[in-house]
Biopython code that builds the backbone (N, CA, C, O; Angstrom):
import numpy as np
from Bio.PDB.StructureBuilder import StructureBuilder

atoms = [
    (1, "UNK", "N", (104.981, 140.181, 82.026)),
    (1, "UNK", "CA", (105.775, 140.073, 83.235)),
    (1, "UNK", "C", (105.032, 139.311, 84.328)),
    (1, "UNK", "O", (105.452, 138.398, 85.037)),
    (2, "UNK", "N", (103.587, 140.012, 84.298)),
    (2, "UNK", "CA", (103.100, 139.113, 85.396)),
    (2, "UNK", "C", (102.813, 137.276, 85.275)),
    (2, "UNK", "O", (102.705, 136.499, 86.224)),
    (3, "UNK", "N", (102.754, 137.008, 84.053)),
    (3, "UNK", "CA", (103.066, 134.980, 83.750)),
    (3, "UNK", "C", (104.281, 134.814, 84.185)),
    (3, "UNK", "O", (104.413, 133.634, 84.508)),
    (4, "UNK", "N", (105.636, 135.666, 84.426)),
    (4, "UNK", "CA", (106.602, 135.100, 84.419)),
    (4, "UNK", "C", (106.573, 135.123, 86.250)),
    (4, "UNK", "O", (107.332, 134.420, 86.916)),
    (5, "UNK", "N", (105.806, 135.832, 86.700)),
    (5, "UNK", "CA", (106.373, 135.839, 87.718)),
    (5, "UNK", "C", (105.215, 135.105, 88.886)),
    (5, "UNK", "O", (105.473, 135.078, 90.089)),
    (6, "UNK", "N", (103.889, 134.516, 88.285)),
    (6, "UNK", "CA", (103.424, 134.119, 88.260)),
    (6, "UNK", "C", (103.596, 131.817, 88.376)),
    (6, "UNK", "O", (103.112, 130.963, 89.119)),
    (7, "UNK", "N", (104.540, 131.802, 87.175)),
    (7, "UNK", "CA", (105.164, 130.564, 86.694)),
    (7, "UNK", "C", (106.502, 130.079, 87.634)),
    (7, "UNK", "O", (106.836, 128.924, 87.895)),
    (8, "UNK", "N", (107.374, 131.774, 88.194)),
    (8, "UNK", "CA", (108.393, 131.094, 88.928)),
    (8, "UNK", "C", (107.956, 131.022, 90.338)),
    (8, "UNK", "O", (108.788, 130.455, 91.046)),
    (9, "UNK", "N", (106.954, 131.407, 90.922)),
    (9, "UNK", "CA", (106.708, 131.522, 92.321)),
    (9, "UNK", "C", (105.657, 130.022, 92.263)),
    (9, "UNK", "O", (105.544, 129.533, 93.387)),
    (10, "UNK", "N", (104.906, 129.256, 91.175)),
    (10, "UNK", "CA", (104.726, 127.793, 91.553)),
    (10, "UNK", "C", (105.753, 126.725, 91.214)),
    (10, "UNK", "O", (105.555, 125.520, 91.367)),
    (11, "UNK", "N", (107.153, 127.411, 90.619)),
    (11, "UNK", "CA", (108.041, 126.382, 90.725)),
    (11, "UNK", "C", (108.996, 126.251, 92.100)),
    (11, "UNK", "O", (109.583, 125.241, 92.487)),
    (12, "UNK", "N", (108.970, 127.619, 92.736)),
    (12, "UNK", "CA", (109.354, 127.787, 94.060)),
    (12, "UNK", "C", (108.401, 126.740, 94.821)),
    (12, "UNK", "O", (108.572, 125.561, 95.130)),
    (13, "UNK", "N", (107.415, 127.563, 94.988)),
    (13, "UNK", "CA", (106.377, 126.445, 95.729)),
    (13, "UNK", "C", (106.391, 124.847, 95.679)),
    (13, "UNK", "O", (106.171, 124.214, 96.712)),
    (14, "UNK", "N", (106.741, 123.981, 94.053)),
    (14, "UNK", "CA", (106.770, 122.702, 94.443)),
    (14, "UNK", "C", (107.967, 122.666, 94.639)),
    (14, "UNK", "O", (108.099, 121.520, 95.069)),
    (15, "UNK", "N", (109.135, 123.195, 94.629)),
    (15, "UNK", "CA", (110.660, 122.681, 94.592)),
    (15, "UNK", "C", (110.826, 122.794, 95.948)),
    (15, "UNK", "O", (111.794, 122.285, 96.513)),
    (16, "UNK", "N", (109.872, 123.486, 96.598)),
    (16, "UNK", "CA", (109.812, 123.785, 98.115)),
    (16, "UNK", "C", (109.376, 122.076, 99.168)),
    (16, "UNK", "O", (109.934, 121.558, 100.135)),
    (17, "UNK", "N", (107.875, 121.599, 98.171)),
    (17, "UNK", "CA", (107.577, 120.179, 98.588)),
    (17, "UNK", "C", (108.002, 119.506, 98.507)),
    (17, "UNK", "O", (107.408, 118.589, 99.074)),
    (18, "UNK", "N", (109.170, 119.100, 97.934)),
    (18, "UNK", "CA", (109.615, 117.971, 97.416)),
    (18, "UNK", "C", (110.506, 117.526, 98.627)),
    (18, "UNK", "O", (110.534, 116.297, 98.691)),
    (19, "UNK", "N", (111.215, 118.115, 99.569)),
    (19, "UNK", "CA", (112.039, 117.895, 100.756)),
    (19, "UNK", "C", (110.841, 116.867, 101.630)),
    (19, "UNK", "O", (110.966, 115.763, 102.161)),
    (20, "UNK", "N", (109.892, 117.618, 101.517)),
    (20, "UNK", "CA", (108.486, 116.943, 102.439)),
    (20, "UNK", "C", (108.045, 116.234, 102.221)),
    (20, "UNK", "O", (107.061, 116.085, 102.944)),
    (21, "UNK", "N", (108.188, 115.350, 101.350)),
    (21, "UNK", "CA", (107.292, 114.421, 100.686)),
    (21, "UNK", "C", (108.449, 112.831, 101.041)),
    (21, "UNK", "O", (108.152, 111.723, 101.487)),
    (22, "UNK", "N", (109.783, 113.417, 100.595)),
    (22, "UNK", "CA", (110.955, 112.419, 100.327)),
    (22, "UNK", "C", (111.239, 111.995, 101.921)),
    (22, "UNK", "O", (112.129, 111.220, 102.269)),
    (23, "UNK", "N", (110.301, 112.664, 102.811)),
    (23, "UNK", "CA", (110.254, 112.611, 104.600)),
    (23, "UNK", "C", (109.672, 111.418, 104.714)),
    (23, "UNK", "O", (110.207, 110.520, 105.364)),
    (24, "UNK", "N", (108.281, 111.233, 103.977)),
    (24, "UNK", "CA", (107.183, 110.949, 104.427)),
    (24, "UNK", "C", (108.181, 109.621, 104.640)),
    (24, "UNK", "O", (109.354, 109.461, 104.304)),
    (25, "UNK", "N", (107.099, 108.592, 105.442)),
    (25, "UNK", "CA", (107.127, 107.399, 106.092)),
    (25, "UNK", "C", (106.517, 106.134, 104.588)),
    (25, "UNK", "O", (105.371, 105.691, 104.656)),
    (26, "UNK", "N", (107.256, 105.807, 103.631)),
    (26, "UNK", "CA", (106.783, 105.156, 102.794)),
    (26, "UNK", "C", (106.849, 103.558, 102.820)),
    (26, "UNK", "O", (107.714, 102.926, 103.427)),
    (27, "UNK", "N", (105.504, 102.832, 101.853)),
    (27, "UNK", "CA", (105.524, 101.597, 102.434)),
    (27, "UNK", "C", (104.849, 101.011, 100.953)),
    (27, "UNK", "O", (103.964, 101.501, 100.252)),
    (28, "UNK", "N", (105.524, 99.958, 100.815)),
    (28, "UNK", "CA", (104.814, 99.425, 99.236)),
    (28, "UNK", "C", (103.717, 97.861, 99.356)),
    (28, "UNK", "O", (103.410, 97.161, 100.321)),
    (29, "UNK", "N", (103.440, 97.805, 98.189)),
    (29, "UNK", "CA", (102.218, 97.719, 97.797)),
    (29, "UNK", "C", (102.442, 96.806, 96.242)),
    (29, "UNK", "O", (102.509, 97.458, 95.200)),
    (30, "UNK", "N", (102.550, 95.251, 96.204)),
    (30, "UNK", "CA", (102.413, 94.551, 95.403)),
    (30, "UNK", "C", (101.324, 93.978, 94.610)),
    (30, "UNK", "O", (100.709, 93.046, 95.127)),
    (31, "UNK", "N", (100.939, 94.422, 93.302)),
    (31, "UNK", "CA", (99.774, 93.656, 92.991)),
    (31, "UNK", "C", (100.534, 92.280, 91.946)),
    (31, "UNK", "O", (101.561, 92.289, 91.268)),
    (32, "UNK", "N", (99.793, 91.489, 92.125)),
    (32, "UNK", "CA", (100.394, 90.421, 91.356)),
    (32, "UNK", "C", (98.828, 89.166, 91.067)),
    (32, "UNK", "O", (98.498, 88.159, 91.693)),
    (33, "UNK", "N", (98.361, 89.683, 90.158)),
    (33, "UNK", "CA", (97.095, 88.625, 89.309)),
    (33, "UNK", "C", (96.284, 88.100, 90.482)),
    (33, "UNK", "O", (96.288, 86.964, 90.958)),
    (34, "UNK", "N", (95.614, 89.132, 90.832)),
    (34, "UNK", "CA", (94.605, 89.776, 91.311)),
    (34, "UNK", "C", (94.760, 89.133, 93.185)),
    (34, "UNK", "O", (93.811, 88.615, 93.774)),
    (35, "UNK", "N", (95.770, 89.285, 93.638)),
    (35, "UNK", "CA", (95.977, 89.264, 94.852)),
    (35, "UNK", "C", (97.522, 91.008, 95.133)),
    (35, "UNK", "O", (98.371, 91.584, 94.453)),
    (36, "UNK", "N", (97.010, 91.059, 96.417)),
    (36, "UNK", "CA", (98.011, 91.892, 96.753)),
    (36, "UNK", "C", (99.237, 91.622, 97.768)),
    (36, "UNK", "O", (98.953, 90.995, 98.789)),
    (37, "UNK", "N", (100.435, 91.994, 97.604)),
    (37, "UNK", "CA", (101.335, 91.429, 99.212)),
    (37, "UNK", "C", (101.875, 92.647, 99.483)),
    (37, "UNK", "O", (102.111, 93.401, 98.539)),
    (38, "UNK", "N", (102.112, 92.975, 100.585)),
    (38, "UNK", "CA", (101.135, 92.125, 101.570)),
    (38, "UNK", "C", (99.866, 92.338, 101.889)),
    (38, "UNK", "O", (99.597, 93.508, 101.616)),
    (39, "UNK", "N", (98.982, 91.793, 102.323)),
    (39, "UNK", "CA", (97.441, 92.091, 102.073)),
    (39, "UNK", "C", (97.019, 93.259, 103.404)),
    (39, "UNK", "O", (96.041, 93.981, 103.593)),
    (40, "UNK", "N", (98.248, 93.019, 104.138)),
    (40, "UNK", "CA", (97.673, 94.281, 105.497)),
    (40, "UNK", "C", (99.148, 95.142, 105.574)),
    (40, "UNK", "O", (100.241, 94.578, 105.533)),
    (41, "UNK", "N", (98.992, 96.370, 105.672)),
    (41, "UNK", "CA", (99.849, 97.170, 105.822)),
    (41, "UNK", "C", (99.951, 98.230, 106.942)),
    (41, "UNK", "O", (99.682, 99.349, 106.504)),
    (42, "UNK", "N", (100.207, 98.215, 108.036)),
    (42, "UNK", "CA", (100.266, 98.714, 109.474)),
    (42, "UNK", "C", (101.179, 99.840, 108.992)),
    (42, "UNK", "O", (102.379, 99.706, 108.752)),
    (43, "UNK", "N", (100.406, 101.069, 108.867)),
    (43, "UNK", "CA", (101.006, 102.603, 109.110)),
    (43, "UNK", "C", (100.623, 103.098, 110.697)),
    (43, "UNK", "O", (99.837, 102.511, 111.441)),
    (44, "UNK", "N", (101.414, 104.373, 111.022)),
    (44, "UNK", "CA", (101.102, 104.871, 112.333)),
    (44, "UNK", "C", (100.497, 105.690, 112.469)),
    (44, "UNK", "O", (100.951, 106.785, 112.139)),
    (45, "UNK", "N", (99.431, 105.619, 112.912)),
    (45, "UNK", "CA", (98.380, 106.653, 113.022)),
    (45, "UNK", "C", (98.582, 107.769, 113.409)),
    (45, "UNK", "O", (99.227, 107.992, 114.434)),
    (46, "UNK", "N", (97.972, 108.866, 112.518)),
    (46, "UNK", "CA", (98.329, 110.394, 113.145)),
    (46, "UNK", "C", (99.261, 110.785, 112.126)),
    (46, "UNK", "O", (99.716, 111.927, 112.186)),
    (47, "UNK", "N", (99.714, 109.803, 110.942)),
    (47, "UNK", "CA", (101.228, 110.077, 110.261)),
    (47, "UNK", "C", (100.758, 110.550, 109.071)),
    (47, "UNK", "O", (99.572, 110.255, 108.927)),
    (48, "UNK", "N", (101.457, 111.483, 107.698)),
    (48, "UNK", "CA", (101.034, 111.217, 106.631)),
    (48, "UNK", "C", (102.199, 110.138, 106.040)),
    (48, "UNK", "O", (103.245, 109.717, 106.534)),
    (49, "UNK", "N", (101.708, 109.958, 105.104)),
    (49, "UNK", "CA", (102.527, 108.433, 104.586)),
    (49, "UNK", "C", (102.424, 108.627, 102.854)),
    (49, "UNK", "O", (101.833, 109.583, 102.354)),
    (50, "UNK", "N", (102.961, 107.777, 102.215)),
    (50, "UNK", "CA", (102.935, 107.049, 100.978)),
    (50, "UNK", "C", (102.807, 105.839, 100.788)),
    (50, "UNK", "O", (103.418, 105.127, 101.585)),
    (51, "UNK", "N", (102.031, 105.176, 99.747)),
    (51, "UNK", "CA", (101.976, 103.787, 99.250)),
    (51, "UNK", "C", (102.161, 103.704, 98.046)),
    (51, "UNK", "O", (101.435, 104.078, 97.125)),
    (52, "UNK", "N", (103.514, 103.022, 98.021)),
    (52, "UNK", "CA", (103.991, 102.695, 96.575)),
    (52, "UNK", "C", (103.365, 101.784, 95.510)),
    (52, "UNK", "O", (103.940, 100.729, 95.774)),
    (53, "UNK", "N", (102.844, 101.613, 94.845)),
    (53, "UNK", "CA", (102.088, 100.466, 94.444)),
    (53, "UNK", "C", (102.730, 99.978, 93.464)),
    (53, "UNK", "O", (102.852, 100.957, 92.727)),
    (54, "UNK", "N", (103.368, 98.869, 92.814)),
    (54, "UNK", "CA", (103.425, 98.286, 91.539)),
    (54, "UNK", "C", (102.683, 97.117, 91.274)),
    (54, "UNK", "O", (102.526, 96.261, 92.145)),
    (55, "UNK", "N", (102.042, 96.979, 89.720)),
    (55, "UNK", "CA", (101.768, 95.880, 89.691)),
    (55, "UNK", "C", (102.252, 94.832, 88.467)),
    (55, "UNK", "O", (102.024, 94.743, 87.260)),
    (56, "UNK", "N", (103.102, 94.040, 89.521)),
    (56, "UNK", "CA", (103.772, 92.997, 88.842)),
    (56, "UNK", "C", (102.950, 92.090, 88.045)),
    (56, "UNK", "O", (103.603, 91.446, 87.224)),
    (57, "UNK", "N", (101.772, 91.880, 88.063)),
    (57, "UNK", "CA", (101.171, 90.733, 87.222)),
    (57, "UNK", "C", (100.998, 90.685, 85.485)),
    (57, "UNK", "O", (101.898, 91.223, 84.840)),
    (58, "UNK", "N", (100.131, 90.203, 84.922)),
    (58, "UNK", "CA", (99.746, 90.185, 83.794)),
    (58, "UNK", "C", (98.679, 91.337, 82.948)),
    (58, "UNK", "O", (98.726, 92.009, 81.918)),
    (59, "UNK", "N", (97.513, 91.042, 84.322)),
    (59, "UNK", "CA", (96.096, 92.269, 83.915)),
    (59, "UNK", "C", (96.497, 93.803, 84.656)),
    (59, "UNK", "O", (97.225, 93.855, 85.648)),
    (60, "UNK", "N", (96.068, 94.683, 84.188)),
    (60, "UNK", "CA", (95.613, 95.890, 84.880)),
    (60, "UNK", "C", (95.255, 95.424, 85.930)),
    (60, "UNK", "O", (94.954, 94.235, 86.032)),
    (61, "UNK", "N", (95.213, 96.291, 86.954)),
    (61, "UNK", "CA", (94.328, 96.546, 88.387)),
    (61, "UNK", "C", (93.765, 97.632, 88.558)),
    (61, "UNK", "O", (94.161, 98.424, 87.704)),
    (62, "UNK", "N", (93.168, 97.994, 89.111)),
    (62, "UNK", "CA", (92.712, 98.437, 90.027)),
    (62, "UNK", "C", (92.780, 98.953, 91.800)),
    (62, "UNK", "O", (92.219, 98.289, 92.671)),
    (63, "UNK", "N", (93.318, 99.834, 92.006)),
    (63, "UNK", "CA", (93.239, 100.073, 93.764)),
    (63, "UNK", "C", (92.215, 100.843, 94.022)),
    (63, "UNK", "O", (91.975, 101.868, 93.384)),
    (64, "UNK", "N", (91.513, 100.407, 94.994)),
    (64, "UNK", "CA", (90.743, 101.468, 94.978)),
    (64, "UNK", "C", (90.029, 101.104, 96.884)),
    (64, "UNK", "O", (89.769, 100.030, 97.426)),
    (65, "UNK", "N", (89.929, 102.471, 97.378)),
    (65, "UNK", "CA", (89.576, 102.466, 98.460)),
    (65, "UNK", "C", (88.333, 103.402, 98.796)),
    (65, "UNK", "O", (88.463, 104.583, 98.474)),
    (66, "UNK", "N", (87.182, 103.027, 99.385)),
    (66, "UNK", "CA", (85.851, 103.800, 99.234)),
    (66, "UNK", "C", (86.216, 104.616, 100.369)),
    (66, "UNK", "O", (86.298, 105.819, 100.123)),
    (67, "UNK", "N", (86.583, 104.049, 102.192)),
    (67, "UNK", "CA", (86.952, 104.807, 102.915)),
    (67, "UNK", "C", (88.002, 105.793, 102.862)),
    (67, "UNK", "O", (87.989, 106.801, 103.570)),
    (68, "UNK", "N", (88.948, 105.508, 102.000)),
    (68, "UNK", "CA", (89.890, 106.670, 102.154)),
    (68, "UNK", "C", (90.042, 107.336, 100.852)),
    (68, "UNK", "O", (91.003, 107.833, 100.265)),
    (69, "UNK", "N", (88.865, 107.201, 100.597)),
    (69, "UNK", "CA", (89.094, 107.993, 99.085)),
    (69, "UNK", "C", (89.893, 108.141, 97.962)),
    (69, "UNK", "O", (90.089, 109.185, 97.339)),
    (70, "UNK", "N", (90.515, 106.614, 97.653)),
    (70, "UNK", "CA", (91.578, 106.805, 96.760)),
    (70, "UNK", "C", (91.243, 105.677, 95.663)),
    (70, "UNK", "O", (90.683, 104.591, 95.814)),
    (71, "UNK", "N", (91.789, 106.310, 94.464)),
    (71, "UNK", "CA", (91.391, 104.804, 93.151)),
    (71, "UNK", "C", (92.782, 104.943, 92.256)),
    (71, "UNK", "O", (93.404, 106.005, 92.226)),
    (72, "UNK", "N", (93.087, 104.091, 91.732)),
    (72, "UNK", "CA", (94.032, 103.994, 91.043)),
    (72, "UNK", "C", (94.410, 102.748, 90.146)),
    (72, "UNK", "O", (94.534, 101.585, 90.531)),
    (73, "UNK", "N", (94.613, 103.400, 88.468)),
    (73, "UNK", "CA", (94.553, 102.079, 88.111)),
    (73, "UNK", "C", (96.085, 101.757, 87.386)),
    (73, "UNK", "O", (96.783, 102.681, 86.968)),
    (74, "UNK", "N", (96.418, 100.611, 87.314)),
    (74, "UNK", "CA", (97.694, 100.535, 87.136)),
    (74, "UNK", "C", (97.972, 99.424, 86.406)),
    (74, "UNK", "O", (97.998, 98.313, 86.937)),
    (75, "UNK", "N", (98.330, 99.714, 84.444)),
    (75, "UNK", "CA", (98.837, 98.720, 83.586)),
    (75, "UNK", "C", (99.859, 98.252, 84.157)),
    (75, "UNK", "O", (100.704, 98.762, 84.892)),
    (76, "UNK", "N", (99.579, 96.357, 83.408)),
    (76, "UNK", "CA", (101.054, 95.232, 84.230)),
    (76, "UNK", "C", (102.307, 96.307, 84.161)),
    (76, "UNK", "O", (102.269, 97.369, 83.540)),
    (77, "UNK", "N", (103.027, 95.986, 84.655)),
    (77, "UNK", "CA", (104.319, 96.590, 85.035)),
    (77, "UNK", "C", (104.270, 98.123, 85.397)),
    (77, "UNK", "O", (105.272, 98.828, 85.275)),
    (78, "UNK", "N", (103.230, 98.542, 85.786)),
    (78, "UNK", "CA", (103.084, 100.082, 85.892)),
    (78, "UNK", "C", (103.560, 100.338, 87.563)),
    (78, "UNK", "O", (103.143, 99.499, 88.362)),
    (79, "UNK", "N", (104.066, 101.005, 87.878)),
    (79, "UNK", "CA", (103.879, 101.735, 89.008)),
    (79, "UNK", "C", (103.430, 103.299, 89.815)),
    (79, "UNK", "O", (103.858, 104.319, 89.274)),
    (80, "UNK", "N", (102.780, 103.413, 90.788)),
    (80, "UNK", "CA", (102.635, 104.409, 91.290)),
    (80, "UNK", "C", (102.764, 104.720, 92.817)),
    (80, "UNK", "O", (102.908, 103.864, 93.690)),
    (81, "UNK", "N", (102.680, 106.293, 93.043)),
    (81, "UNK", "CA", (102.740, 106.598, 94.322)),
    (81, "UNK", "C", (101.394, 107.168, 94.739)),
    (81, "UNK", "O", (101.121, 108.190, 94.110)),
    (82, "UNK", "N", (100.493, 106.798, 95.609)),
    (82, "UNK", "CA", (99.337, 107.817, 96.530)),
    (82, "UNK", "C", (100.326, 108.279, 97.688)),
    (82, "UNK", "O", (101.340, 107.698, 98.074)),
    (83, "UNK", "N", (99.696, 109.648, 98.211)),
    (83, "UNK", "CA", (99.778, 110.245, 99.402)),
    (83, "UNK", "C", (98.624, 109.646, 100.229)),
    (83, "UNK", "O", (97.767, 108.923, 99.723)),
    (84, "UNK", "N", (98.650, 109.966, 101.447)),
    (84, "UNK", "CA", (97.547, 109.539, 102.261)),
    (84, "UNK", "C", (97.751, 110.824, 103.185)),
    (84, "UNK", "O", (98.778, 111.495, 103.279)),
    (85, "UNK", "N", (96.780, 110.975, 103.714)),
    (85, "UNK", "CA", (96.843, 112.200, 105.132)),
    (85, "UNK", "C", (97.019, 111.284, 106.181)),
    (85, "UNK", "O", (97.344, 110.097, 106.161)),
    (86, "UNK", "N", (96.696, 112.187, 107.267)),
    (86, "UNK", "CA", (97.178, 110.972, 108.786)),
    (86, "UNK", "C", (95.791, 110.634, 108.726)),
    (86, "UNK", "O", (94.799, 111.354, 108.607)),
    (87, "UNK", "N", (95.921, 109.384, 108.831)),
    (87, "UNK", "CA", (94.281, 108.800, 109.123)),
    (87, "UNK", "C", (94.530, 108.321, 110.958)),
    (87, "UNK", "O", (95.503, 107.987, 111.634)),
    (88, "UNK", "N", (93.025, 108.526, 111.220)),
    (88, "UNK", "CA", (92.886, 107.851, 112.414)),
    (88, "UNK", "C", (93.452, 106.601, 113.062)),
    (88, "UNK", "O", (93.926, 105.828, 112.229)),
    (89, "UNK", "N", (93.514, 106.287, 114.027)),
    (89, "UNK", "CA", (93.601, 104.564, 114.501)),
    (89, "UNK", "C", (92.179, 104.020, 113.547)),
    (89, "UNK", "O", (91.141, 104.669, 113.421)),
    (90, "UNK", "N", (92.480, 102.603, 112.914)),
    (90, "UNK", "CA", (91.509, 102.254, 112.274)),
    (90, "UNK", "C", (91.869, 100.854, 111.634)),
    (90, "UNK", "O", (92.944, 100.357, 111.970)),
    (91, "UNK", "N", (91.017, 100.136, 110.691)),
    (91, "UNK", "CA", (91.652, 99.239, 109.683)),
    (91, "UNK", "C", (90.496, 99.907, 108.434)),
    (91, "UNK", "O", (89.281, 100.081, 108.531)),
    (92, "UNK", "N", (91.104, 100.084, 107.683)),
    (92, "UNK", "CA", (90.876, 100.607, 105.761)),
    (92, "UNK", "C", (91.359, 99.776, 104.947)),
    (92, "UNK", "O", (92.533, 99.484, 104.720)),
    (93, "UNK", "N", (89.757, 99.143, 104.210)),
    (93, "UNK", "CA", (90.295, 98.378, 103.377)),
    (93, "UNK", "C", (90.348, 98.699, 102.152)),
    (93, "UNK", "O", (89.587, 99.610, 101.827)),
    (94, "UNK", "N", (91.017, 98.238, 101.327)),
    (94, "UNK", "CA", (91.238, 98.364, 99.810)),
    (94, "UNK", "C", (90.714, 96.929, 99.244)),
    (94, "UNK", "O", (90.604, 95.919, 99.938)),
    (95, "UNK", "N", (90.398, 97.029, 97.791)),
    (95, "UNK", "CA", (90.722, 96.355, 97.097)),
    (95, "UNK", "C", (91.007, 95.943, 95.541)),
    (95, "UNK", "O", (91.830, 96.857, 95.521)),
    (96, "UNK", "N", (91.057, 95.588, 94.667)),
    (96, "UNK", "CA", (91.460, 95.134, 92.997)),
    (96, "UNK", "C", (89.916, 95.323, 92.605)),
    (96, "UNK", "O", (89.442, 94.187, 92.612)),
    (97, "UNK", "N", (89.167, 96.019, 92.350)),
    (97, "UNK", "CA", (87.964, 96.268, 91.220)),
    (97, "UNK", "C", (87.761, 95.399, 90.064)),
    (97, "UNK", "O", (86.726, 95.006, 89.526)),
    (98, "UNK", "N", (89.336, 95.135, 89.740)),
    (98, "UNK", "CA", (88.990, 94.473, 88.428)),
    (98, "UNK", "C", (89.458, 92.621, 88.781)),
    (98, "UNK", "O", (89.661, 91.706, 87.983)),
    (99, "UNK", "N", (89.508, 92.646, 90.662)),
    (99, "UNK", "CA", (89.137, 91.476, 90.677)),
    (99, "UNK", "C", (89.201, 90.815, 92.207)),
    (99, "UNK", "O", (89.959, 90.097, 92.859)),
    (100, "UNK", "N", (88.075, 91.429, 92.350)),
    (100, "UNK", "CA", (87.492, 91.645, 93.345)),
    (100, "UNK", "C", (87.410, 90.153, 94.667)),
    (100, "UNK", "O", (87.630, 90.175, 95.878)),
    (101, "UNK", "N", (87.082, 89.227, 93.927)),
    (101, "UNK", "CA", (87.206, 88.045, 94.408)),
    (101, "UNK", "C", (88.316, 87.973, 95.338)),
    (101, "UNK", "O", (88.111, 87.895, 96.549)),
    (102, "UNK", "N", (89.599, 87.996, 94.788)),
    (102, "UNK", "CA", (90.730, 87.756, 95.311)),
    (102, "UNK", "C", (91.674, 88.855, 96.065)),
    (102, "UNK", "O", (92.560, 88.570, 96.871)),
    (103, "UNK", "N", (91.233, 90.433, 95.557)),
    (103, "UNK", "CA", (92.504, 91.174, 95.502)),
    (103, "UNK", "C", (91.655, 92.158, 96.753)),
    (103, "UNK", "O", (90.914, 93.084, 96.421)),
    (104, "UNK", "N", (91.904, 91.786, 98.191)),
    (104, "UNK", "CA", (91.189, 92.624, 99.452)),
    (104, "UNK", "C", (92.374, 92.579, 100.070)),
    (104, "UNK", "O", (93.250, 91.716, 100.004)),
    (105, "UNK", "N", (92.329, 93.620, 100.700)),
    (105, "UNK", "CA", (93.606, 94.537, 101.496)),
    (105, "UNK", "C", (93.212, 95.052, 102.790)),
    (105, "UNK", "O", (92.139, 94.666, 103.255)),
    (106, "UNK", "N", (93.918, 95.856, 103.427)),
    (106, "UNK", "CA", (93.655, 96.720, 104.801)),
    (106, "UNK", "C", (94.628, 97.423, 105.120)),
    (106, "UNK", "O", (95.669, 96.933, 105.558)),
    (107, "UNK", "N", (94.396, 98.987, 104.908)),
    (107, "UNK", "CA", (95.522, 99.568, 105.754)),
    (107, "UNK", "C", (95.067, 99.925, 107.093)),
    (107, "UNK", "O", (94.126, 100.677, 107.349)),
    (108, "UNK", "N", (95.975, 99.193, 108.095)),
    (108, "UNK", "CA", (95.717, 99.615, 109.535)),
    (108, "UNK", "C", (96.649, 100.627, 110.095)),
    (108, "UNK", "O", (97.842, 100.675, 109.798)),
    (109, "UNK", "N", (95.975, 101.535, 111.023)),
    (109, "UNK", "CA", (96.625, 102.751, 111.629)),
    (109, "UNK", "C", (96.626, 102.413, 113.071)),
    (109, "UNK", "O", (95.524, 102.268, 113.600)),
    (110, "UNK", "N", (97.720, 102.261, 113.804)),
    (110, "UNK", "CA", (97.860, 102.288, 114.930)),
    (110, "UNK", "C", (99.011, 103.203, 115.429)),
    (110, "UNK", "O", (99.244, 103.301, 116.634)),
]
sb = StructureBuilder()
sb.init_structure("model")
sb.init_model(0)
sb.init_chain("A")
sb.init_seg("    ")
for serial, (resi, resn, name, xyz) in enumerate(atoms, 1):
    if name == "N":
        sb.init_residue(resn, " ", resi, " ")
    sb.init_atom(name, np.array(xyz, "f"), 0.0, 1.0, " ", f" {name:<3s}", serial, name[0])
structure = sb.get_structure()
C-alpha cells in the first residue's frame, strides 16, 4: 500500500508542474553546422525561462555553458528543452564544444 501511495502523490506532484512550466517565458535556439541563430538571446532578468534548442544541421552539437551550468548534446535533427532559473542582469555565453571555432553564443539578461 505504501508504493501505491507513494507513486500517486509524485504523479500529483508533476501533473501539478506542468501548468508552470507551459508559463515560463520560452525562446529558441538554432544550431545549424556549427554556428547558432540567433547567436544572442535577450531574456529578462529576474525571470525563469526555457531554451528550446534544435539542431538543424548535419553533425551532433554540443551546448554547453560553463557559467550557467548547462551541457547538452543534441543528434542532427534532435531537439531539446533546458530550464534556466532567473539569472542576474548579465551576458552568458554558450557555445558548440564540438565546434568551437564557429558555434559562440550569449544569453543576455536585462
Amino acid at each position: 500500500m505504501r508504493p501505491l501511495l507513494m507513486t500517486v502523490t509524485a504523479a500529483v506532484l508533476c501533473a501539478a508542474a506542468l501548468p508552470a512550466l507551459a508559463d515560463l517565458p520560452t525562446f529558441r535556439l538554432v544550431a545549424r553546422d556549427g554556428t547558432f541563430e540567433p547567436a544572442e538571446i535577450v531574456v529578462p532578468a529576474g525571470t525563469k525561462f526555457r531554451l528550446e534548442i534544435e539542431n538543424t544541421g548535419k553533425d551532433p552539437i554540443e551546448f554547453e555553458s560553463s557559467e550557467l551550468r548547462k551541457e547538452k548534446v543534441l543528434a542532427p535533427g534532435a531537439k531539446s528543452t533546458l530550464v534556466f532559473q532567473a539569472l542576474g542582469a548579465g551576458r552568458y555565453r554558450f557555445f558548440d564544444e564540438f565546434h568551437e571555432a564557429t558555434g559562440q553564443g550569449a544569453i543576455i539578461a536585462r
